[in-house]
N, C-alpha and C positions, 0 to 999 in steps of 0.2 A: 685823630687817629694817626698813627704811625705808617706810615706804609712801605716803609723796604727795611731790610735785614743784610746784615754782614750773612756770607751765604759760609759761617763754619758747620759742622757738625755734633753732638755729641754721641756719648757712649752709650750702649742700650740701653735700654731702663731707665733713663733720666731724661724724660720730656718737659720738664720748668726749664724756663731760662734759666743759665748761671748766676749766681751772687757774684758780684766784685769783691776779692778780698786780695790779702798780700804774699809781694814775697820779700822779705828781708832779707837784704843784701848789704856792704858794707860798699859805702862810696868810696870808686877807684879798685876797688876790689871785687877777682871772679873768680872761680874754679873752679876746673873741669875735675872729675873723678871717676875714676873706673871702680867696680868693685871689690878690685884685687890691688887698688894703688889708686895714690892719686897726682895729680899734677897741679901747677899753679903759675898764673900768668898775670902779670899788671892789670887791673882794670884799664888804665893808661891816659888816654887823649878823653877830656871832657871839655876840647872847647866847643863853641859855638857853633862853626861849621861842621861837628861832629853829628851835626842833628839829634837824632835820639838816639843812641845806641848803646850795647851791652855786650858785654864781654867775660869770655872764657877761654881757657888754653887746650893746645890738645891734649887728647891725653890716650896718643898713640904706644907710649912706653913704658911698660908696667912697672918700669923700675922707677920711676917718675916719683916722687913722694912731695906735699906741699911742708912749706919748711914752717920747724912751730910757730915764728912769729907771725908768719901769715895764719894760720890755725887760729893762732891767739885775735889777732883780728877781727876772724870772720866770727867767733864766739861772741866779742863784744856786741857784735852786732846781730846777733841770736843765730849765729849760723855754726852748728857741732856738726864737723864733715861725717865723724859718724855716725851720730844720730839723722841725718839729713840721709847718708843713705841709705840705712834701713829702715827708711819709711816717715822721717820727721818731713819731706816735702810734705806731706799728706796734708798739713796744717796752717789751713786758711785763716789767718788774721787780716780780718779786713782791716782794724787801724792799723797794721801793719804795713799792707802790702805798699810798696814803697812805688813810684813813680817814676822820680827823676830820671836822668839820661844814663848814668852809670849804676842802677840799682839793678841790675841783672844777673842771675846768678844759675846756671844751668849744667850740675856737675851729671858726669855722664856716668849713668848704672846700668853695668854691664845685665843684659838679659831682660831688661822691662820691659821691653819692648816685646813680644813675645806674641808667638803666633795667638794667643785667645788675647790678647790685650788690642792687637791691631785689628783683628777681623771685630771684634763687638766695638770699636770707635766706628759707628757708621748710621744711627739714629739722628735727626736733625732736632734743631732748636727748635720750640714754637715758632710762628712769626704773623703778621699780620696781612690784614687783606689792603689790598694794593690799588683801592680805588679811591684813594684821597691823597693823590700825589701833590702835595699843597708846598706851598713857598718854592716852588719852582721861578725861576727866572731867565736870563737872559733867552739861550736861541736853546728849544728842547723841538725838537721833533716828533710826527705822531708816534705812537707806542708803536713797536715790529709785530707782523702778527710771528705766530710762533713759528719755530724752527725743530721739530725735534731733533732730538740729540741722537747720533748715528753711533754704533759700538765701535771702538779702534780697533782693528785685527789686530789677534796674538799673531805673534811674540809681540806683545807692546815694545818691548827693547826693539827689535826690527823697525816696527811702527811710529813710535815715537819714544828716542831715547833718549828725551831730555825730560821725559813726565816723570813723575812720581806722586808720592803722598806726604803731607807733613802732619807728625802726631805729637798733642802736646796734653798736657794736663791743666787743666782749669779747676774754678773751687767745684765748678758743676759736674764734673765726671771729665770723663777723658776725650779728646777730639780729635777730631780730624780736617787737616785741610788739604787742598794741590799745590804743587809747584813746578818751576823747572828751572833744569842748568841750566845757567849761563856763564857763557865768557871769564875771562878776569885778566884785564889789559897789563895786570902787572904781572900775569901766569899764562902767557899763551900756552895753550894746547894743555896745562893742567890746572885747571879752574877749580876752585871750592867752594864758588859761590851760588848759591839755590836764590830762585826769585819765588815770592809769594806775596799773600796780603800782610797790609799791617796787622790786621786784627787778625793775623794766624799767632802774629808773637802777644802781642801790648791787647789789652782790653781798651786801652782808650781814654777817655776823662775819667773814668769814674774808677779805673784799677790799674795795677800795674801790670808786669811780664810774666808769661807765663812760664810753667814749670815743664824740663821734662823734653824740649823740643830735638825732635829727632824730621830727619831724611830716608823716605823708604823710596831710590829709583827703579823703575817698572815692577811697583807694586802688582802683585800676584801675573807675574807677567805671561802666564798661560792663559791667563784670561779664566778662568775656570770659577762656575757658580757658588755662592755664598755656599750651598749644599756639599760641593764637590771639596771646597776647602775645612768643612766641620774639623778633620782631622791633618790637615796640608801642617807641612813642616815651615819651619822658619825661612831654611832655602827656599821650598817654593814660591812663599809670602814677600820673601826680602830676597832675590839672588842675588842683587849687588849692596848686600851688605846695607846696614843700619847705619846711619852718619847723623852724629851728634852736632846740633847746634853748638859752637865754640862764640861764637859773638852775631847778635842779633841787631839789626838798625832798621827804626821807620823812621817816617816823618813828624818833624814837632808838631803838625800841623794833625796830625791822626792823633797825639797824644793827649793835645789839647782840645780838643772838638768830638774827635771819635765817641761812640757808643753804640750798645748790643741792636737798636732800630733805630727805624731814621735814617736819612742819608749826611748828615755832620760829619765834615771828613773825609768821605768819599772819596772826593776827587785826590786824595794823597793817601790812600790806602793801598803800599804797597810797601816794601819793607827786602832786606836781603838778610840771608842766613851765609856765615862760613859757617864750614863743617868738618870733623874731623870722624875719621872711617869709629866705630865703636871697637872693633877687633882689628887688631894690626893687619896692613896693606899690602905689605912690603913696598910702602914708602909711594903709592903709587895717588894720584890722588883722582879726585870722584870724576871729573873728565875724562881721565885717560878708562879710568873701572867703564864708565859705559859708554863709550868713543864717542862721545858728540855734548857742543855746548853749545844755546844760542847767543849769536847778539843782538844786545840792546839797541835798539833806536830809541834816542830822543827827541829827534824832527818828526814824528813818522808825520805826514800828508797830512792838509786838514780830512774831514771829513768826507765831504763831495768828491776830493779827488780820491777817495780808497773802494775798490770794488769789492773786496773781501776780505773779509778777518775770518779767525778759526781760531775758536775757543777749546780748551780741551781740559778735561780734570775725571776727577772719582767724586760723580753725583752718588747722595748717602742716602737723600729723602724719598718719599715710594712717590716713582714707582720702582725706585734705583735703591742699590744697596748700601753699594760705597765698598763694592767690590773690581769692579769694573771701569775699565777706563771709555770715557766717550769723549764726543768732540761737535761739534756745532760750527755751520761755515755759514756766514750770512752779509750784506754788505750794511757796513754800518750808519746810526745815526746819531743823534747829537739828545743825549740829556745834561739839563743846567741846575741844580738841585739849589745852585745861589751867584747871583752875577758876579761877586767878586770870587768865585773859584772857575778855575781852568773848567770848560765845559766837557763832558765824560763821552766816551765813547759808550753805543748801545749796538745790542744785536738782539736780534731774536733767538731764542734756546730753552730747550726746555728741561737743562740741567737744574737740580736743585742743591739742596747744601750740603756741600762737604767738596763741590765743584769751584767754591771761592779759591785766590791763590793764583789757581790754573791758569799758564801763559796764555795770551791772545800773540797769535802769531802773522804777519804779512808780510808778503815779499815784495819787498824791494825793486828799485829801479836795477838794482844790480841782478836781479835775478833769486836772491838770497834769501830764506826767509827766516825773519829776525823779530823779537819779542816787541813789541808796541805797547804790551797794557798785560793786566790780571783780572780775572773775574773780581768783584768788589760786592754788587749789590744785587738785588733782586726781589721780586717780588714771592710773598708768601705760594702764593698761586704758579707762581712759576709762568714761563710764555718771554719774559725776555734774561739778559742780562749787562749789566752795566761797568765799565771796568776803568781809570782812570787814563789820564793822557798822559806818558810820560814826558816832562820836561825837562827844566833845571833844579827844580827840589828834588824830582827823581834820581836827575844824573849825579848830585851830592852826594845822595847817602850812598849811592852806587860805588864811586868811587872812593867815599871816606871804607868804607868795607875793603876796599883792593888795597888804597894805600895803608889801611895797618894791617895789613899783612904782606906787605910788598917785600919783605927783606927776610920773609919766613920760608 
């Protein structure tokens, strides 16, 4: 038996797991697109230390057009930009779906995003029961007893303005996961880098990148009931604005291992998004829009010496909607899912899916409080969750994400 689940979501009406199938993309080649224009950028850097990542341009400037040979291009390699926007993503070829490290391609369509598309991504995945936690190793501590998850006061922006939600398109329907700001050492004070899980972008072994990946921060940030939104506008859904995945990076180690149950992967399931605003900024970018970003630690404390972490996301599964943001404070402990991976951080929480992604936050000797981990895994049942340690595979793909775009 299987016992733990990537904690994403899917769209109503669709309770099977996803199928794995493809996106074809053209190696070294990505483009971002509006629906009024498009733009075009190098896929670019595919070495080694680029870990897994995928790339798009922005595509702030409607005048922006990709030039035919690039067109030509991405055609060879089944990609008609305007067939693709008007709805050719839809088509999941699983021997298609491509894998590699620059197979990513996430052109950006103005208005998909769209108040009934984001409120119905909040139905969870099946997942399994969570009493055969087997090929555990090294140092794992007893299970947390629960924690329930507490509501974050509106204005979430007040509350917490580096949360938001990330929505992406799978062959299974539409999803959802958490994220949040952080930092970008080569952009102080204007960051465009979102932290989430891996399996918000990449499916992992068995598929490729997903379609479609968007940034909603302080999702419906009045806080206001699944009921009270039936008719809520895009502003109230989205007030700071839609912000398109432009280049997406996880870990090889999630690429190759990863999958929809099971903990394979795990412990390197996390991944960073740049982003470009969907409707012009005036130039401004997603830090300064919702004045706060956090930093990353890659030391943070072993475990014994941390007295609290604090999980925060938009749980989707019931008894949660995946309307709402909540949060979980508990001190943490040690699960080891295989001796040769970094051992996980665990809490008790009673968030469920669509809460994966979601920063785990702790303060600091400085006082500061700074991103440590994301939510990763969980049990069907719900009662804990588990999220990885960030280190030095972490801090690579962190900074391969800052360095190309350091001169932008």
């Amino acid at each position: 038996m299987r016992p733990i689940r990537p904690l994403f979501a899917t769209a109503r009406g669709r309770g099977a797991r996803h199928a794995i199938s493809p996106v074809p993309a053209a190696l070294g080649l990505a483009a971002a697109l509006a629906l009024t224009a498009t733009a075009c950028g190098p896929g670019g850097d595919t070495k080694a230390s680029d870990q897994a990542s995928a790339s798009a341009s922005s595509a702030g400037d409607d005048k922006i057009k990709i030039p035919d040979d690039i067109r030509q291009k991405l055609k060879k390699h089944g990609i008609d930009i305007d067939k693709w926007k008007n709805g050719a993503w839809k088509n999941w070829n699983k021997d298609d779906w491509l894998r590699e490290a620059d197979d990513f391609i996430n052109p950006i369509i103005k208005g998909l995003w769209d108040p009934g598309r984001m409120r119905d991504a909040n139905d969870p995945d099946k997942g399994v029961n969570d009493n055969d936690l087997s090929g555990d190793q090294g140092v794992t501590d007893p299970t947390p007893a629960p924690v329930k998850a507490q509501a974050v006061p509106a204005a979430y922006h007040d509350s917490a303005p580096t949360a938001g939600k990330v929505f992406f398109d799978a062959p299974g329907g539409t999803m959802v996961c958490s994220a949040t700001v952080v930092e970008d050492p080569a952009h102080p004070g204007k960051s465009n880098l979102v932290w989430t899980a891996g399996h918000c972008v990449h499916a992992g072994k068995e598929g490729g990148w997903y379609r479609n990946i968007a940034f909603v921060p302080a999702y419906n940030n009045a806080g206001k009931t699944a009921a009270e939104l039936q008719n809520a506008t895009k502003q109230q859904l989205a007030p700071y604005g839609v912000w398109w995945g432009d280049w997406a990076q996880t870990s090889d180690q999630w690429i190759e291992q990863g999958g929809e149950t099971g903990g394979q992967g795990a412990s390197y399931d996390f991944a960073v998004i740049h982003v470009a605003p969907e409707k012009g900024n005036g130039g401004k970018s997603l830090e300064e829009t919702v004045g706060s970003a956090l930093p990353v630690n890659f030391n943070a404390p072993a475990v014994p010496k941390v007295d609290s972490m604090k999980a925060i996301g938009y749980p989707a599964a019931a008894p949660y909607d995946g309307q709402q943001l909540y949060q979980c404070q508990d001190k943490p402990g040690r699960l080891s899912l295989a001796k040769a991976d970094p051992t996980m951080y665990r809490i008790g929480c009673t968030m469920t899916g669509g809460s994966s992604g979601g920063g785990w936050v702790e303060t600091g000797s400085d006082g500061r409080p700074a991103l440590v981990s994301n939510t990763s895994i969980g049990p069907v049942t719900s009662g804990w969750l588990a999220g990885p340690r960030l280190g030095a595979v972490a801090k690579s793909v962190y900074q391969a994400v800052s360095k190309k775009f350091a001169n932008q």
